[in-house]
MOPAC internal coordinates of N, CA, C and O (Angstrom, degrees):
PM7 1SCF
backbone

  N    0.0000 0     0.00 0     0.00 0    0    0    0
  C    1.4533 1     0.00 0     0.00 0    1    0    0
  C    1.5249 1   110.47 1     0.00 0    2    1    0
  O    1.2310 1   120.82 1   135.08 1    3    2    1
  N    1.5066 1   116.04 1   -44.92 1    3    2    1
  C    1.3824 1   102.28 1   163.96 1    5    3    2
  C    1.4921 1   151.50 1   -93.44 1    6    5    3
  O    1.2310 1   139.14 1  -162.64 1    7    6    5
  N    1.4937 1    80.49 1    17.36 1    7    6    5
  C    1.6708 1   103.61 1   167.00 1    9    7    6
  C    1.5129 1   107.00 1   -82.44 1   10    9    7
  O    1.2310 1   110.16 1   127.86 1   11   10    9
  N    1.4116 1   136.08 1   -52.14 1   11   10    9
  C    1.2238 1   153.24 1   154.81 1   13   11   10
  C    1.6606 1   108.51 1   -38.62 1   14   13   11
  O    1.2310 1   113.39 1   163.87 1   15   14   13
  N    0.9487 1   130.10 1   -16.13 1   15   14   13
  C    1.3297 1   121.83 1   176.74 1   17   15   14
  C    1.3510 1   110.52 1  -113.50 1   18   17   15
  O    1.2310 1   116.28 1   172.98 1   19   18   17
  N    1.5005 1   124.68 1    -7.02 1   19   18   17
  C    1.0480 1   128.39 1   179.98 1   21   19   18
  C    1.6806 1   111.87 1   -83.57 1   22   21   19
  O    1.2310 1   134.09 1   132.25 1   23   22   21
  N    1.8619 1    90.36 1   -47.75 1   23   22   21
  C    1.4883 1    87.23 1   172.37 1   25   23   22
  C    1.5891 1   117.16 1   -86.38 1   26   25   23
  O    1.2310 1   117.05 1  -179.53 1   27   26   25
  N    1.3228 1   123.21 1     0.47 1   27   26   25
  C    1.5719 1   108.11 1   145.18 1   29   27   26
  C    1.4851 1   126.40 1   -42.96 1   30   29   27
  O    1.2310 1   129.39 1   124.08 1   31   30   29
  N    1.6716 1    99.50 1   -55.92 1   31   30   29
  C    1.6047 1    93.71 1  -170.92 1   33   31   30
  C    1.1263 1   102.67 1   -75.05 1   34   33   31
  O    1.2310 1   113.20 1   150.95 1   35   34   33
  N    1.5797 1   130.46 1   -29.05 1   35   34   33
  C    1.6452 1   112.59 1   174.91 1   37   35   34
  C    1.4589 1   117.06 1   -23.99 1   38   37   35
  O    1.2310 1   131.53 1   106.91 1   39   38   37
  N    1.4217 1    95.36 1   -73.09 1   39   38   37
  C    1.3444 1   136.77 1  -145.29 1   41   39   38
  C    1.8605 1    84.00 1   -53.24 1   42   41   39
  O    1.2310 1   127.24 1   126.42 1   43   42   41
  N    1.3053 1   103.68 1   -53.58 1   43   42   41
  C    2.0058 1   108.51 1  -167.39 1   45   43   42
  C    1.4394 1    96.26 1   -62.63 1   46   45   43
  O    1.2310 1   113.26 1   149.43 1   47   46   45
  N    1.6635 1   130.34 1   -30.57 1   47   46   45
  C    1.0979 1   108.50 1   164.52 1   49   47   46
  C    1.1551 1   127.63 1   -63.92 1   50   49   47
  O    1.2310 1   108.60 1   150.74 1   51   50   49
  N    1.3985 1   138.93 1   -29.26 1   51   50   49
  C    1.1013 1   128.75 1  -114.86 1   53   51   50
  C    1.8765 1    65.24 1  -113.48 1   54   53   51
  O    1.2310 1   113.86 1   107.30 1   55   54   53
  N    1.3819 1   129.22 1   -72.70 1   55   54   53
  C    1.2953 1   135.47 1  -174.21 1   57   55   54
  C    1.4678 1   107.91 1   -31.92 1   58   57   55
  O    1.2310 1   122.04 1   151.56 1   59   58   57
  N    1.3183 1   113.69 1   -28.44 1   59   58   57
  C    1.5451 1   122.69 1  -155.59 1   61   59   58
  C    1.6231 1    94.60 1   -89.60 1   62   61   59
  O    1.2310 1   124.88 1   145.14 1   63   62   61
  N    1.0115 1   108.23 1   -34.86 1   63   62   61
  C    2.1091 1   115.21 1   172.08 1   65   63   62
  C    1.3501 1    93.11 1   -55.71 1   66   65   63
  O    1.2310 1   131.52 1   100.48 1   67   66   65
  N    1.6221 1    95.36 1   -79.52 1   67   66   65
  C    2.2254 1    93.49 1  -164.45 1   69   67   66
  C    1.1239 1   106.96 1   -34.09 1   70   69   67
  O    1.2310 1   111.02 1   128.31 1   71   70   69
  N    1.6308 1   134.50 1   -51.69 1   71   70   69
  C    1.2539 1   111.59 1  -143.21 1   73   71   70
  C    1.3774 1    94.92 1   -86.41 1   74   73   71
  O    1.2310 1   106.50 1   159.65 1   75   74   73
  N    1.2314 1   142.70 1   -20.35 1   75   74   73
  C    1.6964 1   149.09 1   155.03 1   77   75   74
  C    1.5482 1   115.74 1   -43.26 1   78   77   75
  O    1.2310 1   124.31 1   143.68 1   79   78   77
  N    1.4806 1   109.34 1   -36.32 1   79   78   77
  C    1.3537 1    97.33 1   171.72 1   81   79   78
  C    1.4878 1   129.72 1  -100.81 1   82   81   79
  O    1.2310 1   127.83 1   177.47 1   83   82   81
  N    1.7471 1   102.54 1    -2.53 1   83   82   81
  C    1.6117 1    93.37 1   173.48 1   85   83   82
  C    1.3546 1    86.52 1  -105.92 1   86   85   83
  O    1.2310 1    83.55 1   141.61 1   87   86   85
  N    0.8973 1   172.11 1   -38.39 1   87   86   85
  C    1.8699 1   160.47 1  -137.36 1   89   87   86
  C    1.4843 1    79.76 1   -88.64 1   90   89   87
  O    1.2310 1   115.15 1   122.59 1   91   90   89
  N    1.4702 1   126.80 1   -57.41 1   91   90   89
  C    1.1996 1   114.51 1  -133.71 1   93   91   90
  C    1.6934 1   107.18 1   -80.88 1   94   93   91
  O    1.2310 1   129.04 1   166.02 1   95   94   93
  N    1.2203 1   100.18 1   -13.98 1   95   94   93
  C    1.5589 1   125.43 1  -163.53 1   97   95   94
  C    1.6213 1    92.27 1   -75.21 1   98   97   95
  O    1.2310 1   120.70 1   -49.79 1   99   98   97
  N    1.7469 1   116.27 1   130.21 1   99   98   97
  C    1.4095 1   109.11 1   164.08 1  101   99   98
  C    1.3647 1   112.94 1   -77.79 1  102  101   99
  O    1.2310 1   117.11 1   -34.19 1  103  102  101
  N    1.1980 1   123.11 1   145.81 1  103  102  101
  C    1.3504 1   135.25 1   158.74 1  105  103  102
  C    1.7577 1   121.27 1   -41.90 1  106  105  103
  O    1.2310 1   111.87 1   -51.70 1  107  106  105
  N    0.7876 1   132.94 1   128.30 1  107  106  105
  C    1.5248 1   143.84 1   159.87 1  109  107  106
  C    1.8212 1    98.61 1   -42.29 1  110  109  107
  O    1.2310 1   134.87 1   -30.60 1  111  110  109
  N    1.8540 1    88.84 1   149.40 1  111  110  109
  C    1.6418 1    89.02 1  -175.86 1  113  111  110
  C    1.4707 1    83.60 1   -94.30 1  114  113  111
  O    1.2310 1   116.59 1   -23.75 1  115  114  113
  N    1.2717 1   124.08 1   156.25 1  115  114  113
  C    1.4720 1   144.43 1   147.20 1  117  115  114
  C    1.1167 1   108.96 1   -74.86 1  118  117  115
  O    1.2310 1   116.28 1   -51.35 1  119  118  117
  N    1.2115 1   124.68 1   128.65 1  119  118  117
  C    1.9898 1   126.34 1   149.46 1  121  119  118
  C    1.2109 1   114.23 1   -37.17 1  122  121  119
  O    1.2310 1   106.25 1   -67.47 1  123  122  121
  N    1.1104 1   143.14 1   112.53 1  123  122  121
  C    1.9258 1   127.97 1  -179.07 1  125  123  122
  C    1.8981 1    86.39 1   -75.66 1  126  125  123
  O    1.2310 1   138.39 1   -36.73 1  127  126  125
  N    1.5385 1    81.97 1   143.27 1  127  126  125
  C    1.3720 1   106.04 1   172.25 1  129  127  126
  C    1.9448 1   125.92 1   -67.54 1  130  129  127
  O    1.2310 1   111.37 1   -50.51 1  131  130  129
  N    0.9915 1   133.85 1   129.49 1  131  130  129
  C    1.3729 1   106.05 1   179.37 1  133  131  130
  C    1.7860 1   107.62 1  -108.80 1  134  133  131
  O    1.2310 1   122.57 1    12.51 1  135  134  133
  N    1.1376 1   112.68 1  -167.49 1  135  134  133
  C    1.0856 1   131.66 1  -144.61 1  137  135  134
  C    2.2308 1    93.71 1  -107.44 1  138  137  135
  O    1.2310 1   132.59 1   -67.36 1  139  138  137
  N    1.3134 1    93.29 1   112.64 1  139  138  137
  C    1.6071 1   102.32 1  -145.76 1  141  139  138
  C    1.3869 1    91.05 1   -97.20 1  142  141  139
  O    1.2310 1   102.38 1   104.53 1  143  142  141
  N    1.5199 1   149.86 1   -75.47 1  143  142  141
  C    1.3740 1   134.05 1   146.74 1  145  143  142
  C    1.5658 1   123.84 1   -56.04 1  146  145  143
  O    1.2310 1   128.54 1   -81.36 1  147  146  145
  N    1.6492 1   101.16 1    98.64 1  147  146  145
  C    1.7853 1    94.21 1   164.32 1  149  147  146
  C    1.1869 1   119.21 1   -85.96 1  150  149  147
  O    1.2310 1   130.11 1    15.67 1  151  150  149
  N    0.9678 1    98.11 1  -164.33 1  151  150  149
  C    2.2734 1   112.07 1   176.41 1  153  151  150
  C    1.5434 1    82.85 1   -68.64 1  154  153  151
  O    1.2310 1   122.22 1   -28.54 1  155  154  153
  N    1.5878 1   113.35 1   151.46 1  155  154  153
  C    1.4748 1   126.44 1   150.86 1  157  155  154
  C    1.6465 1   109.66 1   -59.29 1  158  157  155
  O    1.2310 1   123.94 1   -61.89 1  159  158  157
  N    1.3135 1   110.05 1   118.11 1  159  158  157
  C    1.5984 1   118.76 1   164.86 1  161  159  158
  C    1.7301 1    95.02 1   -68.29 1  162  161  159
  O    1.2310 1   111.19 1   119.39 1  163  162  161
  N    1.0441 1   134.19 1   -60.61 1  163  162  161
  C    1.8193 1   132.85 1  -162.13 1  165  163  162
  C    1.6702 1   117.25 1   -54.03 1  166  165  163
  O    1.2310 1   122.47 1   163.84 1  167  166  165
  N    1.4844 1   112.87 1   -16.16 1  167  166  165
  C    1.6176 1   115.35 1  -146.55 1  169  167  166
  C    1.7702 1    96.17 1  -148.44 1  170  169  167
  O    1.2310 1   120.83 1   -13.89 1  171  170  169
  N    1.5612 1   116.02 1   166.11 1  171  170  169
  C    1.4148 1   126.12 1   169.57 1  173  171  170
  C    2.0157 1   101.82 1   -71.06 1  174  173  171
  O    1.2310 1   127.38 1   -43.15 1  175  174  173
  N    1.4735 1   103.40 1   136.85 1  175  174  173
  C    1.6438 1    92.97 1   179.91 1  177  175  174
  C    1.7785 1    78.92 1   -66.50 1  178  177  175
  O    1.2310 1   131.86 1   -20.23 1  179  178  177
  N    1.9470 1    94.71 1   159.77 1  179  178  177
  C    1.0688 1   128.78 1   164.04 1  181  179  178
  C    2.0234 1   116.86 1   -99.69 1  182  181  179
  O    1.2310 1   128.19 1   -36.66 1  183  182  181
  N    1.1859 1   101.83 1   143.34 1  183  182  181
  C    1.8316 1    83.71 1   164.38 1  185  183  182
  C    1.5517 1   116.96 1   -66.33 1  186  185  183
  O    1.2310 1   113.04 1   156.32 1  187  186  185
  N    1.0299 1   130.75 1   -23.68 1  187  186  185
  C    1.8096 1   106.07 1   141.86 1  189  187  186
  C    1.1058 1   148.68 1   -48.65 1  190  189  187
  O    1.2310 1   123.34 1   137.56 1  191  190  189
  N    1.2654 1   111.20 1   -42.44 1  191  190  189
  C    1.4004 1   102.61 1   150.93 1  193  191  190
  C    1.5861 1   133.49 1   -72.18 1  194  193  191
  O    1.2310 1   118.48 1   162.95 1  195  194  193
  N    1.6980 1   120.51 1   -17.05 1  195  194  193
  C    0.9488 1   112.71 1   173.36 1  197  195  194
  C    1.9643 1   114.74 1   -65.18 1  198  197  195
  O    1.2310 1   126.35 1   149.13 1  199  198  197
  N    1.7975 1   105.40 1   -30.87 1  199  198  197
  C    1.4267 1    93.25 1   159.04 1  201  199  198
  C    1.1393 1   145.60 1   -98.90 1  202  201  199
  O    1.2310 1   127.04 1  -174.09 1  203  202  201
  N    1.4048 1   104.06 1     5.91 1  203  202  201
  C    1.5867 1   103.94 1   139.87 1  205  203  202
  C    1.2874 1   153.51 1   -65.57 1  206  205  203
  O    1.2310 1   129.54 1   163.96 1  207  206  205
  N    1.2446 1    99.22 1   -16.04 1  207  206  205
  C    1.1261 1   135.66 1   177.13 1  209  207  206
  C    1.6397 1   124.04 1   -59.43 1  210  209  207
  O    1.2310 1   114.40 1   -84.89 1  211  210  209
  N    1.5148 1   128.20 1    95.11 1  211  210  209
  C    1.3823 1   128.55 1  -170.86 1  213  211  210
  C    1.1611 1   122.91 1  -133.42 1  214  213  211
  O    1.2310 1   109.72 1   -56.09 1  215  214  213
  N    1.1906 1   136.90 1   123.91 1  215  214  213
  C    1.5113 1   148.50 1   162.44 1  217  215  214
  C    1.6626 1   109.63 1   -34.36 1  218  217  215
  O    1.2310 1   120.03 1   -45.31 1  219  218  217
  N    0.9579 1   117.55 1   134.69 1  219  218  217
  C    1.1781 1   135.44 1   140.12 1  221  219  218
  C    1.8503 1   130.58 1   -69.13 1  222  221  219
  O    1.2310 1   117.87 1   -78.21 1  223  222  221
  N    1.6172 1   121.66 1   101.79 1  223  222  221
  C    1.3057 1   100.16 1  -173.72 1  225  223  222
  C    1.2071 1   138.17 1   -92.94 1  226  225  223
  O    1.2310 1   123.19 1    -9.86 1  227  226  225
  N    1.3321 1   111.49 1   170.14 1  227  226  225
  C    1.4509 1   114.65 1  -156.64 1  229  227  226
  C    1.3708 1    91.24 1   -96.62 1  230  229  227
  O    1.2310 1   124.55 1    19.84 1  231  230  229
  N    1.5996 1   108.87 1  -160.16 1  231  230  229
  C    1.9523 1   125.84 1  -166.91 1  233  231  230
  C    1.8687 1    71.64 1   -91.14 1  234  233  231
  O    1.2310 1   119.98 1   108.56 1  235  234  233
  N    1.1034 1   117.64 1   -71.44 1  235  234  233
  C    1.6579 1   111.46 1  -178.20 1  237  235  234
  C    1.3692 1   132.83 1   -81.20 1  238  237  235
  O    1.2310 1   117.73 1  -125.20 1  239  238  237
  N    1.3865 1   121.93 1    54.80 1  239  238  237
  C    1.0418 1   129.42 1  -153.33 1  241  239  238
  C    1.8787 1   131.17 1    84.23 1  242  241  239
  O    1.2310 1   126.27 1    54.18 1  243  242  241
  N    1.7002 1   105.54 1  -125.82 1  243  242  241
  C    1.5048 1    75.55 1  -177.64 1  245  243  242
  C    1.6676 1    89.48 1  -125.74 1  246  245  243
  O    1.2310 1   124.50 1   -12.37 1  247  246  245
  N    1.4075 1   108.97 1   167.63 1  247  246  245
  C    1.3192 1   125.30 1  -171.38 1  249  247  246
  C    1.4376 1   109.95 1   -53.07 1  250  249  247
  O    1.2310 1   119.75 1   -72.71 1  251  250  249
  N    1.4755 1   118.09 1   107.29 1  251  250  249
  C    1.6838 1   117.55 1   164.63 1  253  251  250
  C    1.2003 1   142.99 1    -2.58 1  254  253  251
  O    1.2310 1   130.80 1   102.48 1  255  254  253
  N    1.4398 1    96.76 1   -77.52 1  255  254  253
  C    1.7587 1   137.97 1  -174.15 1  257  255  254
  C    1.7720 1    81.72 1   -64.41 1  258  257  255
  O    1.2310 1   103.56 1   119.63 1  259  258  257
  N    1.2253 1   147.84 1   -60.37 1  259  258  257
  C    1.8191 1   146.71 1  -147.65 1  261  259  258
  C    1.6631 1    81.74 1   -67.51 1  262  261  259
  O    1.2310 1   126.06 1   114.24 1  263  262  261
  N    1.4044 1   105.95 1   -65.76 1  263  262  261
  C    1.6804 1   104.18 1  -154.24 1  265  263  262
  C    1.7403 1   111.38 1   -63.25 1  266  265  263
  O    1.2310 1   118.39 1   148.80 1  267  266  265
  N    1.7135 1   120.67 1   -31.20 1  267  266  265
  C    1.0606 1   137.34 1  -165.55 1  269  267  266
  C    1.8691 1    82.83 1   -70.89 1  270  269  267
  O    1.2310 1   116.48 1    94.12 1  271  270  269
  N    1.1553 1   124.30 1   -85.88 1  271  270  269
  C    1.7058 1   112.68 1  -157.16 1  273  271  270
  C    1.5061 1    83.22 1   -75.26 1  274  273  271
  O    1.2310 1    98.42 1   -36.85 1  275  274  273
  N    1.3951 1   156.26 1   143.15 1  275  274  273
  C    1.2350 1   157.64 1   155.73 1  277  275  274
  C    2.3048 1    82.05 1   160.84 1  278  277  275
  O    1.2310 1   123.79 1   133.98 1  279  278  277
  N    1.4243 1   110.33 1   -46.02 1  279  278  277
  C    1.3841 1   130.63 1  -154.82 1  281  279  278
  C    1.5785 1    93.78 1   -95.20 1  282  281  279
  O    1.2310 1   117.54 1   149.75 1  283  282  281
  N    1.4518 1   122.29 1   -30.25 1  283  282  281
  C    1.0935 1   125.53 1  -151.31 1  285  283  282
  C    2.0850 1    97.15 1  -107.07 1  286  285  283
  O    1.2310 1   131.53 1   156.63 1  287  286  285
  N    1.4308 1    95.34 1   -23.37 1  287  286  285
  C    1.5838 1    93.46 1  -173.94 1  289  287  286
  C    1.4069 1   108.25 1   -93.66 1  290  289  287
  O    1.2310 1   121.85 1   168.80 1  291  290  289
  N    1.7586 1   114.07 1   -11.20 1  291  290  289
  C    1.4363 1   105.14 1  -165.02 1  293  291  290
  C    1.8359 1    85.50 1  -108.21 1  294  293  291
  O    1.2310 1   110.03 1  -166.74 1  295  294  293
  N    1.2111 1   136.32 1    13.26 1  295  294  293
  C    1.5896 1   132.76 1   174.06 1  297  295  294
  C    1.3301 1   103.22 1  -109.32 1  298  297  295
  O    1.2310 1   112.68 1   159.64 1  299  298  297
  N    1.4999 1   131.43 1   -20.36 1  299  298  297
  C    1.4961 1   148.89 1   131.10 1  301  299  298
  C    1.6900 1   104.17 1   -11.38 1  302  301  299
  O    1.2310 1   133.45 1    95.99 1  303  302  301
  N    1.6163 1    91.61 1   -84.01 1  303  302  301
  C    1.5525 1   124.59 1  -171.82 1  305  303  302
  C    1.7972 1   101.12 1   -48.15 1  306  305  303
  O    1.2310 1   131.93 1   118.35 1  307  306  305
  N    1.1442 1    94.56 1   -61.65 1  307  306  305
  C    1.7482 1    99.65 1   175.88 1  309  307  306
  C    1.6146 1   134.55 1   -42.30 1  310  309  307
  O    1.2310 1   130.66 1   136.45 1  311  310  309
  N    1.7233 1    97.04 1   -43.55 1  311  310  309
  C    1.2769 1   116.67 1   169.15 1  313  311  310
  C    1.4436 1   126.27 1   -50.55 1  314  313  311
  O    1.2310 1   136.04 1   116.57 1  315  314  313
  N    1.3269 1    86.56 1   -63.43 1  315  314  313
  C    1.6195 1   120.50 1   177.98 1  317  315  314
  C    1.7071 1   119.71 1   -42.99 1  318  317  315
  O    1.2310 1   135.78 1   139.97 1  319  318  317
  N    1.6058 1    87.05 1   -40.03 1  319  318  317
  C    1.9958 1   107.29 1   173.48 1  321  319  318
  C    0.9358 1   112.44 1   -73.98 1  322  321  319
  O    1.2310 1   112.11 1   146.65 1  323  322  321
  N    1.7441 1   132.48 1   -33.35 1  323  322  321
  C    1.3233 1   138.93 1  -153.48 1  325  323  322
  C    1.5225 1    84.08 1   -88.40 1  326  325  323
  O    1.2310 1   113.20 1   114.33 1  327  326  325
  N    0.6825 1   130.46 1   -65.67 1  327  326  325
  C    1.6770 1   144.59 1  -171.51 1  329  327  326
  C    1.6939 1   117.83 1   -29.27 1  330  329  327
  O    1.2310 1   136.03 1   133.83 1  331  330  329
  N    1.6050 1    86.58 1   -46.17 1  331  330  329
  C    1.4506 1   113.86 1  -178.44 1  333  331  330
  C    1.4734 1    97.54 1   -62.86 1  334  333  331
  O    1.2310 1   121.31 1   116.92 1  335  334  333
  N    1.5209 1   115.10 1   -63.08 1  335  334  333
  C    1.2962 1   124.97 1  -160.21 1  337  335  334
  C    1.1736 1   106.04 1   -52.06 1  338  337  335
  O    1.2310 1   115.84 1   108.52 1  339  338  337
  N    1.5717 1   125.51 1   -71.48 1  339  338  337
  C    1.4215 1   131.23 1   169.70 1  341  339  338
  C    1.9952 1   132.87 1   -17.31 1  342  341  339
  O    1.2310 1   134.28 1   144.44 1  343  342  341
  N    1.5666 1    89.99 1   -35.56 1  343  342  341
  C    1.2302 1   114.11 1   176.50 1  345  343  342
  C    1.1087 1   123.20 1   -65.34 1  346  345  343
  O    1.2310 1   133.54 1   119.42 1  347  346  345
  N    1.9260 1    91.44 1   -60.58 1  347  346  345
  C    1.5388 1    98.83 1   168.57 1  349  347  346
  C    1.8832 1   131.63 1   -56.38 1  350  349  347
  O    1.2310 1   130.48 1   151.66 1  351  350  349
  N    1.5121 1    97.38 1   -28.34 1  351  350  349
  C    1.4899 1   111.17 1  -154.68 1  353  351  350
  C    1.8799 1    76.05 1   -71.40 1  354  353  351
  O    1.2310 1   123.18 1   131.80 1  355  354  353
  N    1.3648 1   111.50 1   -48.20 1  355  354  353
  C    2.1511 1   105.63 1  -160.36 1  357  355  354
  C    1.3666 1   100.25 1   -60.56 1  358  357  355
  O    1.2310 1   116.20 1   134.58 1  359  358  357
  N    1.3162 1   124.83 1   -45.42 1  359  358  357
  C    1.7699 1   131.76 1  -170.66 1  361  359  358
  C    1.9801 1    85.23 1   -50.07 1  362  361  359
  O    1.2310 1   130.74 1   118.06 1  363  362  361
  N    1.5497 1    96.89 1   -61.94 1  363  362  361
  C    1.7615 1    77.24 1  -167.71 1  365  363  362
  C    1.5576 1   123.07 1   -71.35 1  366  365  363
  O    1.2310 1   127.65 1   160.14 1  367  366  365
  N    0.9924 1   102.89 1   -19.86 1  367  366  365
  C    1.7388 1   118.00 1   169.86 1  369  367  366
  C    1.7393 1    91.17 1   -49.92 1  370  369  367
  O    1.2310 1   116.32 1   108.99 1  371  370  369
  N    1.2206 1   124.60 1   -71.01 1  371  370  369
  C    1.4069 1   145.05 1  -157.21 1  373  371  370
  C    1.5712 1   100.64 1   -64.97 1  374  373  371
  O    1.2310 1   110.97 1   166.62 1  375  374  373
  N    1.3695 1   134.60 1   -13.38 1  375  374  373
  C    1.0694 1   139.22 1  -161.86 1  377  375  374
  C    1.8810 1   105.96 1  -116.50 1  378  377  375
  O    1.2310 1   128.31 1   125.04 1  379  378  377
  N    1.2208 1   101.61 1   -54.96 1  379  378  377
  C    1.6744 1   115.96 1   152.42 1  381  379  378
  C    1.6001 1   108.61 1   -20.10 1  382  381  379
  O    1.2310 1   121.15 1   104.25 1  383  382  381
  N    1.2029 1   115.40 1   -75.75 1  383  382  381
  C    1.1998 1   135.26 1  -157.65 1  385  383  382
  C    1.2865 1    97.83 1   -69.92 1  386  385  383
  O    1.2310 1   126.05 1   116.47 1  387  386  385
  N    1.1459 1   105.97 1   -63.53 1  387  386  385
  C    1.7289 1    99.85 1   175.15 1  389  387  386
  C    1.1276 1   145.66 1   -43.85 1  390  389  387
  O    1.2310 1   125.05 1   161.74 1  391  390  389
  N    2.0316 1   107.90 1   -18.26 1  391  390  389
  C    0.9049 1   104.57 1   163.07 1  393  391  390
  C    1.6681 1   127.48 1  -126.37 1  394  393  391
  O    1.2310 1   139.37 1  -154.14 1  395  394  393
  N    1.5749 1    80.04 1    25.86 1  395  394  393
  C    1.9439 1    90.27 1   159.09 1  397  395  394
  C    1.2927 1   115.12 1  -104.03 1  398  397  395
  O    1.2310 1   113.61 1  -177.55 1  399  398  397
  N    1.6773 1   129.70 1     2.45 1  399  398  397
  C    1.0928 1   144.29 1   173.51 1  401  399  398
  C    1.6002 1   120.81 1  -121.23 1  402  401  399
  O    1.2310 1   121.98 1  -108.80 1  403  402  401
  N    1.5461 1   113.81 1    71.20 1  403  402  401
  C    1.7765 1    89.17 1  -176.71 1  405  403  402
  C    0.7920 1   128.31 1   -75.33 1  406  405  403
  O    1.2310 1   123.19 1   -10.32 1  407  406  405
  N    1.4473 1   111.48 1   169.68 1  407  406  405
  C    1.1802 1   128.63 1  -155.62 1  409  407  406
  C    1.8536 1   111.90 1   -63.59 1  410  409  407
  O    1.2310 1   122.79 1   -45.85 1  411  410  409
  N    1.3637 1   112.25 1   134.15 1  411  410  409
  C    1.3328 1   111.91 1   158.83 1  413  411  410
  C    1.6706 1   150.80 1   -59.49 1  414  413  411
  O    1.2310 1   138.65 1   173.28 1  415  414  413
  N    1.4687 1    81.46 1    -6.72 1  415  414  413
  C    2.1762 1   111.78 1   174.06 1  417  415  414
  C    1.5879 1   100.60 1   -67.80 1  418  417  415
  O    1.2310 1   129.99 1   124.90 1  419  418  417
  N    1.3964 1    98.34 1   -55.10 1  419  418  417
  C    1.5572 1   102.30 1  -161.26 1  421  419  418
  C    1.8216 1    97.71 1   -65.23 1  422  421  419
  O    1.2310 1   132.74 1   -44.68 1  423  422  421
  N    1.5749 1    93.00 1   135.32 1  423  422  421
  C    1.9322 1    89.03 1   157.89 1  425  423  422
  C    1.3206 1   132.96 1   -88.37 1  426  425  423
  O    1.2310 1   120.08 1   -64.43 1  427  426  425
  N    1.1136 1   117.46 1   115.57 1  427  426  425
  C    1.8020 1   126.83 1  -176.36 1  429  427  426
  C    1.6971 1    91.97 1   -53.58 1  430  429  427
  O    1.2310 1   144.24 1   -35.84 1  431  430  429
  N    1.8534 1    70.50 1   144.16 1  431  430  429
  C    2.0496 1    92.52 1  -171.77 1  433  431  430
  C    1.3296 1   102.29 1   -99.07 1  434  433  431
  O    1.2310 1   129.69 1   -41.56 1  435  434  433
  N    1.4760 1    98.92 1   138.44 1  435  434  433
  C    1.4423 1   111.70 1  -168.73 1  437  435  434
  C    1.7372 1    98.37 1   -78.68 1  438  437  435
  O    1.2310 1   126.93 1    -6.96 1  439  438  437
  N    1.0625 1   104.28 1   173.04 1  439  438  437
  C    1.4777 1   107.90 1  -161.45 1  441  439  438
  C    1.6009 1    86.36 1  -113.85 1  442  441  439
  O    1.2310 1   103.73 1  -130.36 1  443  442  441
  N    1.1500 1   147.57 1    49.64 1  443  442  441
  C    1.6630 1   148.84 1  -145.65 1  445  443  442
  C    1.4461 1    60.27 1  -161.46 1  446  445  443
  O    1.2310 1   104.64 1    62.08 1  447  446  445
  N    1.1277 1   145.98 1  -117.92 1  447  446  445
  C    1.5223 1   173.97 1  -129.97 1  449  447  446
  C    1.1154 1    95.71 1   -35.89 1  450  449  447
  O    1.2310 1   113.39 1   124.65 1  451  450  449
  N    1.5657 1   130.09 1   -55.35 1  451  450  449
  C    1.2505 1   128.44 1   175.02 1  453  451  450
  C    1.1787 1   137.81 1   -51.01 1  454  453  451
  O    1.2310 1   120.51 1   164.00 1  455  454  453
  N    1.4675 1   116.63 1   -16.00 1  455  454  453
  C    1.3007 1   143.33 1  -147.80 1  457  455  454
  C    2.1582 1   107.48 1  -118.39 1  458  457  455
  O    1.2310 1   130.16 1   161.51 1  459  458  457
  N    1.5282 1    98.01 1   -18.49 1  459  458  457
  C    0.9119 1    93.01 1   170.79 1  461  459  458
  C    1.7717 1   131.70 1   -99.96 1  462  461  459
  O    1.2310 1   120.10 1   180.00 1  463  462  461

């Protein structure tokens, strides 16, 4: 019986070390990974690159700061298009009109003129 109780408490020591030396042990830093294909800085992103396009992850998912400008350059990009579009759509709005209404510069041809 007191051989058996001896190696009980061994044993609680012995478990009672490991778990003291890995809990207690800090972890190693990792390099954080970065973000290995970005958006092209030189060019408009393409939808290829938007699916090429991949995070690197973090301990909690994926790194902030990657997704924040990655999110922030292609709503940039977005803006920038919408803007365009709008522009384009009034020029043709403005062009429409112009030519279901002519212009008042020009002088309407008398129908005498034709005739001669």
């Amino acid at each position: 019986m007191v051989m058996f109780l001896f190696l009980v408490v061994a044993l609680a020591v012995v478990v009672g070390a490991v778990t003291l030396a890995v809990v207690g042990a800090p972890l190693p830093e990792a390099a954080p990974e970065r973000l290995q294909d970005s958006l092209p800085p030189d060019r408009p992103v393409s939808r290829a690159d938007v699916d090429r396009l991949r995070f690197p992850l973090a301990a909690r998912g994926y790194r902030m700061a990657d997704v924040d400008d990655a999110l922030g350059r292609l709503a940039a990009e977005l803006a920038e298009r919408d803007a365009r579009i709008t522009d384009l759509e009034s020029a043709l709005a403005g062009a429409r009109a112009a030519a279901e209404h002519p212009s008042m510069d020009k002088p309407a041809a008398h129908p005498e003129d034709d005739q001669r």
